[in-house]
C-alpha positions as CSV (number, residue, x, y, z in Angstrom):
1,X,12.4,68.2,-31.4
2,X,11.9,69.9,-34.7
3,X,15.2,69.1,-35.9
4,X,14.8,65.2,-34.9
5,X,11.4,64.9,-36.9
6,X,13.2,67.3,-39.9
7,X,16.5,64.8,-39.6
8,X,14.2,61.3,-40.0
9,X,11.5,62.7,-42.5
10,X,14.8,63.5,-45.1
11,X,15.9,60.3,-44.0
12,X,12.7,58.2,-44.7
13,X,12.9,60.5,-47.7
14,X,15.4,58.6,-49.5
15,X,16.5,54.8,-50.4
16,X,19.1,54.7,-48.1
17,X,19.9,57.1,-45.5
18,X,20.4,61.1,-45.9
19,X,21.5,61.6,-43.0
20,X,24.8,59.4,-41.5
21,X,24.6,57.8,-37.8
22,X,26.9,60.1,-36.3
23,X,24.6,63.3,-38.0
24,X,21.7,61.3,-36.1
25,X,24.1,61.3,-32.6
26,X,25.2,64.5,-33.3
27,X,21.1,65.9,-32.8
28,X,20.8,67.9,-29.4
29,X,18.3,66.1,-27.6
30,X,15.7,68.0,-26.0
31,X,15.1,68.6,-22.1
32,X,11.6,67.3,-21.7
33,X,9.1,65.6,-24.7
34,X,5.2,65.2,-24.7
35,X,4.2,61.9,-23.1
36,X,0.7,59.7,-22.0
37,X,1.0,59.2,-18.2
38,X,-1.0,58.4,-15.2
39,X,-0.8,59.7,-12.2
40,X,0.0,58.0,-8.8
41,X,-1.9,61.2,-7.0
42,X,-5.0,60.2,-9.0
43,X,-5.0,56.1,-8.5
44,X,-8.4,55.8,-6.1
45,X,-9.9,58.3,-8.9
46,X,-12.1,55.4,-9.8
47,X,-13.2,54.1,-6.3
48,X,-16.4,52.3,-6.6
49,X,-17.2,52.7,-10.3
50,X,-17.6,49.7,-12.2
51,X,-14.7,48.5,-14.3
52,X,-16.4,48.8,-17.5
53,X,-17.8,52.7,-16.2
54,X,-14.1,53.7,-15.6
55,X,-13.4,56.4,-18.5
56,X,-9.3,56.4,-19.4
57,X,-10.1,60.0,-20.8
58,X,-10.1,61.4,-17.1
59,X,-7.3,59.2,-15.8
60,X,-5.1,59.6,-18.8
61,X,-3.1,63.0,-19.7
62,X,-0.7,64.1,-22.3
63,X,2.3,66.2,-20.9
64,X,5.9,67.3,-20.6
65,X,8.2,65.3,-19.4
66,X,11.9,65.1,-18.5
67,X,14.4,63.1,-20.7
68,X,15.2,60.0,-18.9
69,X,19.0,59.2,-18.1
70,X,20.3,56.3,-20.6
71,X,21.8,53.5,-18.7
72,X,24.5,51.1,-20.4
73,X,22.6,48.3,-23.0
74,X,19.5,51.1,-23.4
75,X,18.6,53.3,-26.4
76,X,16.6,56.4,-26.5
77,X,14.3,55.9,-29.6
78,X,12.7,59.1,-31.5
79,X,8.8,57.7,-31.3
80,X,7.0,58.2,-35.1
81,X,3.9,55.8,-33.6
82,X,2.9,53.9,-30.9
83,X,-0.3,52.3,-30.4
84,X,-3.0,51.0,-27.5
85,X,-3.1,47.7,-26.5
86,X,-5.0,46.9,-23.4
87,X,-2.4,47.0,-20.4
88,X,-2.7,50.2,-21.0
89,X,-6.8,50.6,-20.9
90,X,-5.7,48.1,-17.5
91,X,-3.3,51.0,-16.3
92,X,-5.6,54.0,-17.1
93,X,-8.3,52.4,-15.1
94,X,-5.5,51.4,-12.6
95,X,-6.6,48.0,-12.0
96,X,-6.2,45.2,-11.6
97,X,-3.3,46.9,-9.2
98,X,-2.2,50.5,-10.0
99,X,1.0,50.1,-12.1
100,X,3.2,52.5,-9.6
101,X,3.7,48.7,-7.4
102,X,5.0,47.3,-10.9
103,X,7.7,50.3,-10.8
104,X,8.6,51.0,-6.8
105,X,9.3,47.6,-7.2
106,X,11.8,47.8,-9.9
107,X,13.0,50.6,-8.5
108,X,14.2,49.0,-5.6
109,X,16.5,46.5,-7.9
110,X,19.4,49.1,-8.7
111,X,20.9,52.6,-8.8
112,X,19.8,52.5,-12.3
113,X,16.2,51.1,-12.2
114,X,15.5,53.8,-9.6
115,X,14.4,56.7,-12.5
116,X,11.1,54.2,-13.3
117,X,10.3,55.2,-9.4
118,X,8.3,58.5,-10.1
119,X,4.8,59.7,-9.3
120,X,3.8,59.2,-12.9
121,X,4.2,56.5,-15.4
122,X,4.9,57.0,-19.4
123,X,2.7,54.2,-20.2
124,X,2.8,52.1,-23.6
125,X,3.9,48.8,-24.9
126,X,4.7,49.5,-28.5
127,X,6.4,51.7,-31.0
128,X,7.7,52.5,-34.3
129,X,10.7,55.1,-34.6
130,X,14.4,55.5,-34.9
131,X,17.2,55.0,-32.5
132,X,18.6,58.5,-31.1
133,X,21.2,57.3,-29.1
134,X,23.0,54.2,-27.6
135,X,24.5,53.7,-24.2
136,X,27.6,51.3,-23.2
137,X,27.8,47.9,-24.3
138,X,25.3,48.3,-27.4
139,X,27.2,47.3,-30.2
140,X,24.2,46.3,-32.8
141,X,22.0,49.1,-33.0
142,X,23.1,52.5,-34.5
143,X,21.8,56.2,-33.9
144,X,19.5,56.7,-37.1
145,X,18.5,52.6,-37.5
146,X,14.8,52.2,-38.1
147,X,13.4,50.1,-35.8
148,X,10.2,49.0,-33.5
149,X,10.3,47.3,-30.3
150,X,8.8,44.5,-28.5
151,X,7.8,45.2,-25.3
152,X,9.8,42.2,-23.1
153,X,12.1,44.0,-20.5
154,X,14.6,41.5,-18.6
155,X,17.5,41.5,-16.6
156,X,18.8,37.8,-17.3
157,X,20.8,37.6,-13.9
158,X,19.3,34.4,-12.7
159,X,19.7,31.1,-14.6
160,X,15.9,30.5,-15.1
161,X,16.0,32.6,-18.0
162,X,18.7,31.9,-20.2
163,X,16.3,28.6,-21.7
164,X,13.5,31.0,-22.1
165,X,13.6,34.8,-21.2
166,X,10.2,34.7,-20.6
167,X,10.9,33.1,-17.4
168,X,13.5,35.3,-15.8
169,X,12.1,36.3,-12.4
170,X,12.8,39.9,-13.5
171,X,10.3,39.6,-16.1
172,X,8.7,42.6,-16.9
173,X,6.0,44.2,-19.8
174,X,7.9,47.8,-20.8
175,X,5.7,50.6,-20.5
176,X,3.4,48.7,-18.1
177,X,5.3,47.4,-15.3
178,X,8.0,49.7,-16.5
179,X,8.6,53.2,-17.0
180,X,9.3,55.5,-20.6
181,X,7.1,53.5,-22.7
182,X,6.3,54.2,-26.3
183,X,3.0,56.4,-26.4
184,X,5.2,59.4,-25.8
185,X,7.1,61.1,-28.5
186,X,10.8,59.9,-26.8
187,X,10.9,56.2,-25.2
188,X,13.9,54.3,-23.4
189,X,14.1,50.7,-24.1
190,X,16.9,47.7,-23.7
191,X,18.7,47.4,-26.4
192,X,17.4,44.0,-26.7
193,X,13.8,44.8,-27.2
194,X,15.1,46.4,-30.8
195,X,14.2,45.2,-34.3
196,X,14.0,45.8,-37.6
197,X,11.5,48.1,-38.7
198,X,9.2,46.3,-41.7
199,X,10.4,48.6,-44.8
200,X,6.9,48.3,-46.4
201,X,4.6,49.5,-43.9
202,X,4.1,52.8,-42.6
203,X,5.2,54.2,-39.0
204,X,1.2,53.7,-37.6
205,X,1.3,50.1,-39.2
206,X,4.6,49.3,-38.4
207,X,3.8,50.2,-34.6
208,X,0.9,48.6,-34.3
209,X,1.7,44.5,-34.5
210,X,4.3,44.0,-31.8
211,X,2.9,43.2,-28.9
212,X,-0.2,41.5,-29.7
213,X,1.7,39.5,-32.7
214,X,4.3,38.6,-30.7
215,X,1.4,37.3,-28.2
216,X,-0.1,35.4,-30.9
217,X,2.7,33.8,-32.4
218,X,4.0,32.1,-28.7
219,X,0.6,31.0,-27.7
220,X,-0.4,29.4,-31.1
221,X,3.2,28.7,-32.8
222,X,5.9,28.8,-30.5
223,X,6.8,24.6,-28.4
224,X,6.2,27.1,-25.7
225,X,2.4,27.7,-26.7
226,X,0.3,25.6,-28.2
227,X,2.6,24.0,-30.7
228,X,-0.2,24.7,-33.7
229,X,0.0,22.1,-36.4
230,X,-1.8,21.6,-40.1
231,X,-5.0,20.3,-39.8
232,X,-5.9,21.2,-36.3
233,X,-9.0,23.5,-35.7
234,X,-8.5,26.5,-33.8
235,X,-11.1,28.6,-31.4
236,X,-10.5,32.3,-31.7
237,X,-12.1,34.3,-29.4
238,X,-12.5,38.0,-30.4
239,X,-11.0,37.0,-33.9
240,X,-11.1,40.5,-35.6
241,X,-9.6,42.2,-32.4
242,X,-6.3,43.3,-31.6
243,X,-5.0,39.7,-30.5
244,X,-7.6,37.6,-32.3
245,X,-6.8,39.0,-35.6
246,X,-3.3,37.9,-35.5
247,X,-4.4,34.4,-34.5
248,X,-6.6,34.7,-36.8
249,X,-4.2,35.1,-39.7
250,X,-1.4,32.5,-37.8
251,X,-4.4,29.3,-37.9
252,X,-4.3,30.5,-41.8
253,X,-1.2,30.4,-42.9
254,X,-0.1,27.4,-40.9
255,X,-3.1,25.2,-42.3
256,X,-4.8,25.2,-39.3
257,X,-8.5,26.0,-39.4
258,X,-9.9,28.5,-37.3
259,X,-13.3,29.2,-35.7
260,X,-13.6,32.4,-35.6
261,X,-15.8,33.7,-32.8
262,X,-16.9,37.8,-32.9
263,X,-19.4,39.8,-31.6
264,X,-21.3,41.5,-34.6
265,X,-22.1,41.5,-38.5
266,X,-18.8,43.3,-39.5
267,X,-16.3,41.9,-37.3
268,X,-17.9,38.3,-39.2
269,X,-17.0,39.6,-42.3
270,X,-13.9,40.8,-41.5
271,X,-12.8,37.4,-40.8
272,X,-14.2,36.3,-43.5
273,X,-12.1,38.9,-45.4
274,X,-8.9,37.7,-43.6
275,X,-9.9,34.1,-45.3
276,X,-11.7,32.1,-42.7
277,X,-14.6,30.4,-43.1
278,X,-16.1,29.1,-39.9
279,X,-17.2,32.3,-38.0
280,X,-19.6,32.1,-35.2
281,X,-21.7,35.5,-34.4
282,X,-21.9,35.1,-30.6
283,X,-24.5,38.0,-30.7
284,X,-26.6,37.3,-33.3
285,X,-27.0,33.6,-31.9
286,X,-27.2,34.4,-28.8
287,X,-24.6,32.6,-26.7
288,X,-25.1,33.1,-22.8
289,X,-22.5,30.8,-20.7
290,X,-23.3,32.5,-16.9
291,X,-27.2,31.8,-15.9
292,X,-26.1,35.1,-13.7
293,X,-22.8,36.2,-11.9
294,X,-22.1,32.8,-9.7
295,X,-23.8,30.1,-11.7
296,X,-22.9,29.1,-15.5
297,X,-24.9,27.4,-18.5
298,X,-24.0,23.9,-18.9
299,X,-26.7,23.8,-21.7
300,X,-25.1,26.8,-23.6
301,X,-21.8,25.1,-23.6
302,X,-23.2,22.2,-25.7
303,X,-25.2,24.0,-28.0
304,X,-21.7,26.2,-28.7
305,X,-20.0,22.8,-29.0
306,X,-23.0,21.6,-31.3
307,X,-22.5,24.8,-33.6
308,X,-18.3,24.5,-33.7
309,X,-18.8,20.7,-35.4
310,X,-21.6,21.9,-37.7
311,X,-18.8,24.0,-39.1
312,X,-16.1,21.8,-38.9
313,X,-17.5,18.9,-40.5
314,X,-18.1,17.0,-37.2
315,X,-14.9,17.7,-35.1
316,X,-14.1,19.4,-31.8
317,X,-11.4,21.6,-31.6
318,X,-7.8,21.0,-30.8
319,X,-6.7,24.3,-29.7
320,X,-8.9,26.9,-28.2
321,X,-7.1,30.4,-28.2
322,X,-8.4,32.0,-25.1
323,X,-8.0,35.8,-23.6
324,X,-11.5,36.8,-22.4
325,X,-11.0,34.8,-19.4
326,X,-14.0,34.6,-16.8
327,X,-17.0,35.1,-19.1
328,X,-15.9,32.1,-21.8
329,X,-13.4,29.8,-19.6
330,X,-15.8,27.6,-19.0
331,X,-17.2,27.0,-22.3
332,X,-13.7,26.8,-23.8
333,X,-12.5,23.8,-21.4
334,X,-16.1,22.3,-22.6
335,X,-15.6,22.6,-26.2
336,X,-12.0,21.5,-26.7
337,X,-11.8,17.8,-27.6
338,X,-10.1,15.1,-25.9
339,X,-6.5,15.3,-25.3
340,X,-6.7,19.3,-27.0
341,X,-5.5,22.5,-25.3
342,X,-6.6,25.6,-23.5
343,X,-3.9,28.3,-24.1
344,X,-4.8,31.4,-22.1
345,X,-2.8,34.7,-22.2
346,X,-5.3,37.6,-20.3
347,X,-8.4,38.0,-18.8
348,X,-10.4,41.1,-20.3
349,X,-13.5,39.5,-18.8
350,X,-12.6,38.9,-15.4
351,X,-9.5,37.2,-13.8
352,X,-11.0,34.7,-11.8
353,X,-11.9,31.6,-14.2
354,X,-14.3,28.9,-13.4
355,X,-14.7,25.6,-15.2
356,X,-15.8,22.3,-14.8
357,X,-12.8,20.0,-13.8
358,X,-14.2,16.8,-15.0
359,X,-14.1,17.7,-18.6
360,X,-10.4,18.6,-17.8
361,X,-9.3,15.9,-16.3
362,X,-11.3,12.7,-17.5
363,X,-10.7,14.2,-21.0
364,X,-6.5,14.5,-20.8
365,X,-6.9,18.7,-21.9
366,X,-4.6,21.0,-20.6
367,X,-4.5,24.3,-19.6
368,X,-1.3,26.4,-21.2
369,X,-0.9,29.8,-19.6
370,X,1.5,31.8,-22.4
371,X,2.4,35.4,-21.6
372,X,4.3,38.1,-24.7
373,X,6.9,36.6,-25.8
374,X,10.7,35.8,-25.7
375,X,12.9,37.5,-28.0
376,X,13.3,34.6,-30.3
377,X,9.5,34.6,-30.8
378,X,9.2,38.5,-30.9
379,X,11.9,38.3,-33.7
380,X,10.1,35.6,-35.5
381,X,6.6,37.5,-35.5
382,X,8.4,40.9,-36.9
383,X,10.1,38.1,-39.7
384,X,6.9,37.2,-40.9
385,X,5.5,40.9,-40.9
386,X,8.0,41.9,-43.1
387,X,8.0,39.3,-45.2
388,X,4.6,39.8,-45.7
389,X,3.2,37.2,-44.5
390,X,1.5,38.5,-42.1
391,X,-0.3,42.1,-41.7
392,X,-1.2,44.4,-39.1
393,X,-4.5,44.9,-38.1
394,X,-4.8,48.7,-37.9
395,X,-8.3,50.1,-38.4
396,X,-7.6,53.7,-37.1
397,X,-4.9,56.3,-35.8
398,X,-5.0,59.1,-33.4
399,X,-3.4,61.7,-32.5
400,X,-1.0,61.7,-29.2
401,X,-3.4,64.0,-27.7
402,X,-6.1,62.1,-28.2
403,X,-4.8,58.9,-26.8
404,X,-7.6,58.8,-24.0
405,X,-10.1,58.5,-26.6
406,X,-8.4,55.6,-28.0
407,X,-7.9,53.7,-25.0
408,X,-11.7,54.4,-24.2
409,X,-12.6,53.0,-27.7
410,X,-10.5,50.0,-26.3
411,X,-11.9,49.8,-23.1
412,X,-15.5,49.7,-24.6
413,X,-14.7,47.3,-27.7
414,X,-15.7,49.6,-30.5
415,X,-12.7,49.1,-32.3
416,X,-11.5,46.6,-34.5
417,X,-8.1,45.2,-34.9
418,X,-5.5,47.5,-33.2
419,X,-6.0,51.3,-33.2
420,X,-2.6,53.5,-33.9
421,X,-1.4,56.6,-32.3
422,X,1.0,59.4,-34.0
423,X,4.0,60.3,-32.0
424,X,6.2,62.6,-33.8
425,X,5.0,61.4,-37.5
426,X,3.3,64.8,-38.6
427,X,0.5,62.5,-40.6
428,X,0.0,59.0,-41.5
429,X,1.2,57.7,-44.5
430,X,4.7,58.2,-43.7
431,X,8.2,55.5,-43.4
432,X,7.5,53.3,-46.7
433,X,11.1,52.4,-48.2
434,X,9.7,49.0,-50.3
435,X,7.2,50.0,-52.2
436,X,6.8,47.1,-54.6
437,X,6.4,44.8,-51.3
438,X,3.6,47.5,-50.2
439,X,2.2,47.3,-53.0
440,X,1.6,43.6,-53.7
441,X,0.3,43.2,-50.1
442,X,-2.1,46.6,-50.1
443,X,-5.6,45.0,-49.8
444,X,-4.2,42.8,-46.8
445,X,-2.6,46.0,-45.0
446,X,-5.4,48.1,-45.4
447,X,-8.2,45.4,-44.6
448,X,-9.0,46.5,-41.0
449,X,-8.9,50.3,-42.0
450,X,-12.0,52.2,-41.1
451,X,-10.6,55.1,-43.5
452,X,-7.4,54.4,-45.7
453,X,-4.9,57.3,-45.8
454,X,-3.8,58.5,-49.5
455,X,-0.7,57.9,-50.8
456,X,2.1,59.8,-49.4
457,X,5.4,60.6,-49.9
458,X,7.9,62.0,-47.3
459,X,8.0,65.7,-49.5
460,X,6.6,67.1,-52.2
461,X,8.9,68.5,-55.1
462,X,9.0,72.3,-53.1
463,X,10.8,70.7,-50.0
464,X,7.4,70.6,-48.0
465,X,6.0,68.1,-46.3
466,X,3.1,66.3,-47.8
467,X,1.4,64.0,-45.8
468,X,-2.2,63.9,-45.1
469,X,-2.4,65.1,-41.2
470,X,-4.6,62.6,-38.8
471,X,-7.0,65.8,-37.7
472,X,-8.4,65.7,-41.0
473,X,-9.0,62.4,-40.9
C-alpha cells in the first residue's frame, strides 16, 4: 500500500502527472486493505433499542479485508477520502432492513455479483481517489486518472432504463445495497459511476459532494425532480445539512428563493452565510407538528405557513424540498401552495408519512418521490462543482479509524454540512492541481469548516511529506 500512496502523492505533486498510466498498472496490488464493515453475525445487536439509542461505534469496525476480483466494465480505485452520508448511519444501525438482503440478493444475479454475497459489507457511498486498474471493456478511464464516484450501480439489461437509469429494475446505491464501497482505503466501482475529480478541491472536499449533490441537483433541477425555475420559493428542510446545504446553494444560483428551515442559532447563520435570507429557526420558535405519536397539529401547520409568507413577502411556496419524512410531511403538503410540489427523497424521521389528503388533492400539489441520481445528473452536479459554482459542504474529517464516531455524529445531528473521512490521504490538505480556481472560491469552500486545515503542499523541498495530519486536528 505504501508504494500506491508514495506513487499518487508524487503524482498530485506535479502539474501533470509524474508517474505514467502503465507505472500506475504496473503497482503490485496488495492482498487485503483496511475497510468499515458491518457484520451479518452482529445484525439483532440492536434488538429493542430505540433507533435514535442505536450507537454505529459498536456496530461499525475498521478491518482487513481481501482484494475483491475485478469483473469486466469495473475499476479498483486507490481511496484518498470517502465520507458519511446517512445510508450508512441506516446500515450501521441495520435498519430499516439489514443491508446483507440488499447483497444475497444481488448475489443471486450472476457468477460475478456473487463476491458482494459475504458475511460482511464494505459500506460507503462516496469517494475521492485514483483508478488502479481497469477490467475488460473499459475504454475511458485510465490507471492513474483522478477521479470520484457517484454512487449509482446498474446493470441496464432491461429496457426501462435506457430513458432514465434510475429506473432500471437492477437499480442499486454502491456501498449500501452493494458491496466494496468507498470508506475503505481500496473500492470496486462500474466504470460508469467514474468522474472527473474537481482539480481545485482537496481529496476530503472533493469526496464529500457526490452523493448528496447529486441528490439535490435531480430533486430540485433535473425534469425528473422538481423542475426548479427563477422566481419560485423553495422549502429546505435541514438547509445547512448534508443534503439541505446543496439545495440550499441550487435555489441560489438558479434564482429561486429558498426558505431555509434549521434547527439552531449557527446552522441559521450558516445559511445566511451561504446567501439566503429567509431562514426559519424551528427550535427557537418552537414548531411542534405531532400533538403526540398518532395525532398531528393542524394549528402548527398554519402558524409555519403564516411565518413562510411573512418572509416571502406574502407567497406560499412552490417547491418544498423534503427528506425528514414522518415528523414534517404533513406540514410540507400544508404549506405548499396551489398547484406547487412535494419532492421527497428519504425519511430520517420515520418512513411512514401522514398528511392530510384534502389539501393534496383539492389544491392540484403533487407528490414527487426522486431517489440519487442518473448519470447524466451525477455528471451535471460534479460540472458545477468544478466549475465552481457550487461548493462542498465539509465541516470536518476523520480519520478511517474513527469512522464510527463520524457516523454517530451523523446519526445524532451534531454535524453540519457533510463530515469527511481520510482513506489513504496521510492528512488533509492534499490533491489541489488549480490553485488560482481554489483560490478565488476559498471563503465558499471553507464555509462549513469547524477548523480549516493550513495550506499544504504534496512535499516539502527535502522530499518529505508535509501535510498537516487529521490526529492533530
Amino acid at each position: 500500500m505504501k508504494q500506491i500512496i508514495d506513487a499518487i502523492l508524487a503524482s498530485t505533486a506535479t502539474r501533470g502527472s509524474a508517474v505514467a498510466p502503465e507505472d500506475f498498472a504496473a503497482l503490485p496490488l496488495p492482498d487485503s486493505y483496511r475497510a468499515v464493515t458491518v457484520h451479518s453475525d452482529e445484525v439483532d445487536m440492536f434488538a429493542g433499542v430505540p433507533s435514535r439509542e442505536k450507537d454505529p461505534r459498536r456496530s461499525l469496525h475498521v478491518e482487513e479485508v481481501p482484494v475483491p476480483e475485478l469483473g469486466p466494465g469495473e475499476a479498483l480505485v486507490a481511496v484518498m477520502a470517502s465520507s458519511v452520508n446517512y445510508n450508512s448511519v441506516w446500515s450501521s444501525i441495520f435498519e430499516p432492513v439489514p443491508t446483507f438482503a440488499f447483497l444475497r440478493r444481488y448475489g443471486r444475479l450472476s457468477a460475478l455479483t456473487a463476491r458482494h454475497d459475504l458475511p460482511y459489507h464494505v459500506l460507503g457511498s462516496d469517494l475521492a481517489g485514483v483508478v488502479l486498474r481497469t477490467g475488460p471493456g473499459v475504454n475511458l478511464w485510465r490507471p492513474g486518472d483522478e477521479v470520484v464516484a457517484h454512487c449509482l450501480s446498474v446493470e441496464l439489461e432491461s429496457a426501462d432504463g435506457h430513458n432514465d437509469t434510475m429506473l432500471d429494475p437492477e437499480q442499486r446505491i454502491w456501498g449500501f445495497e452493494t458491496n466494496f464501497g468507498g470508506l475503505a482505503e481500496i473500492a470496486l466501482v462500474k466504470s460508469n459511476q467514474l468522474m472527473p475529480k474537481p482539480d481545485h478541491l482537496t481529496w476530503e472536499e472533493a469526496a464529500c459532494p457526490g452523493l448528496v449533490n447529486s441528490t439535490a441537483y435531480r430533486q430540485l433541477v433535473s425534469r425528473n425532480g422538481a423542475g426548479m425555475k427563477q422566481g419560485d420559493n423553495v422549502l429546505i428542510w435541514g438547509a445547512s445539512g448534508g443534503l439541505g446545504s446543496y439545495a440550499t446553494q441550487y435555489a441560489l444560483a438558479g434564482g429561486a428563493t429558498p426558505v431555509c428551515v434549521v434547527s439552531s442559532p449557527e446552522k441559521a447563520e450558516l445559511c445566511r452565510a451561504m446567501g439566503a435570507e429567509a431562514v426559519i429557526d424551528r427550535t427557537a420558535e418552537g414548531y411542534a407538528f405531532w400533538k403526540d405519536e398518532r395525532r398531528q397539529d393542524p394549528a402548527e401547520w398554519k402558524r409555519f405557513g403564516q411565518r413562510i409568507r411573512e418572509l416571502t413577502g406574502g407567497e406560499d411556496v412552490d417547491i418544498v424540498f423534503e427528506h425528514p419524512g414522518r415528523e414534517t410531511f404533513g406540514a410540507s403538503v400544508y404549506v405548499t401552495r396551489r398547484g406547487g410540489t412535494v419532492v421527497t427523497c428519504a425519511s430520517t424521521s420515520g418512513y411512514v408519512h401522514e398528511y392530510d389528503n384534502r389539501y393534496l388533492w383539492m389544491s392540484l400539489k403533487r407528490i414527487i418521490g426522486s431517489h440519487f441520481a442518473n448519470y447524466r445528473e451525477a455528471w451535471e452536479a460534479n460540472r458545477l462543482l468544478a466549475k465552481g459554482r457550487i461548493h462542498p459542504t465539509l465541516s470536518r474529517t476523520y480519520r478511517l479509524e474513527d469512522t464510527g464516531q463520524a457516523a454517530h455524529d451523523v446519526h445524532r445531528n451534531v454535524h453540519q454540512g457533510k463530515v469527511g473521512v481520510l482513506a489513504l490521504a496521510p492528512g488533509e490538505g492534499l490533491g489541489v492541481r488549480d490553485h488560482e480556481l481554489r483560490q478565488r472560491h476559498l471563503r465558499s469552500i471553507n464555509l462549513f469548516r469547524q477548523d480549516p486545515p493550513e495550506p499544504t503542499h504534496e512535499r516539502n523541498g527535502t522530499g518529505g511529506l508535509a501535510a498537516r495530519r487529521v490526529g492533530s486536528a
